[in-house]
C-alpha positions in Angstrom: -8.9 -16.1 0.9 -8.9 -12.2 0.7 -5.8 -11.0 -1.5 -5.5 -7.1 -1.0 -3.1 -5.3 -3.8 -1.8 -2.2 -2.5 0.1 0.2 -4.6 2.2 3.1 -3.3 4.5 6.1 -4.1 8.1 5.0 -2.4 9.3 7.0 0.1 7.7 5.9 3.2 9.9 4.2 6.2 9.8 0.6 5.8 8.7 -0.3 9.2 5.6 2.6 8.7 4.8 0.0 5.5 5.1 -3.1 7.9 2.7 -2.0 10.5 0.3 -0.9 7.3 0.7 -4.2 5.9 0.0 -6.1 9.2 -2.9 -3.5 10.0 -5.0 -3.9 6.5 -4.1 -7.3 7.2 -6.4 -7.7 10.4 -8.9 -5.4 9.0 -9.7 -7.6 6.4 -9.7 -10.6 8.9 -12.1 -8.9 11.2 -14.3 -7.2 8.6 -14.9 -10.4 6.5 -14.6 -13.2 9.4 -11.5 -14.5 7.6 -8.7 -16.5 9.4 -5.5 -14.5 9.3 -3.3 -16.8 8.5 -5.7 -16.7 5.1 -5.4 -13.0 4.4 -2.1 -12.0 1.7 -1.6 -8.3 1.4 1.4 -7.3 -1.4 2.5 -3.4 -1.9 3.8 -2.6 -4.6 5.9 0.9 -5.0 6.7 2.9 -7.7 9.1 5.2 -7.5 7.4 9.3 -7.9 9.0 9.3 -11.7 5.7 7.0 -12.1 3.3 7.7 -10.7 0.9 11.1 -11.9 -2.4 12.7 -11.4 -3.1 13.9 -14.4 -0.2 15.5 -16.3 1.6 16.0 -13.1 3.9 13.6 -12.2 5.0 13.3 -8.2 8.7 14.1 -9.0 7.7 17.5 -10.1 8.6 19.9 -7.3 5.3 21.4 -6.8 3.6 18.4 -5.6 6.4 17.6 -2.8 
């Protein structure tokens, strides 16, 4: 049973999350010859307070 862990920075539409979730989703299915129904894929989100590439954190107003 493939489990996929998916973290993100929040801000993205919900339903844009949705039709990533269903698309890794058959990915995996079709790449590994796994049933669907067997595949789980979880996103996690963190909001851009953090979440950083090195010392600069996604808040900061140069990286939006």
């Amino acid at each position: 049973m493939p489990i996929i862990h998916i973290t993100l920075v929040q801000g993205r539409p919900e339903e844009k999350i949705q039709q990533f979730i269903r698309q890794v989703a058959q990915v995996a299915s079709d790449t590994l010859d796994a049933p669907i129904q067997t595949v789980r894929v979880m996103v996690n989100e963190v909001p851009p307070t953090r979440f950083a590439v090195g010392d600069r954190l996604k808040s900061d107003p140069s990286n939006n």
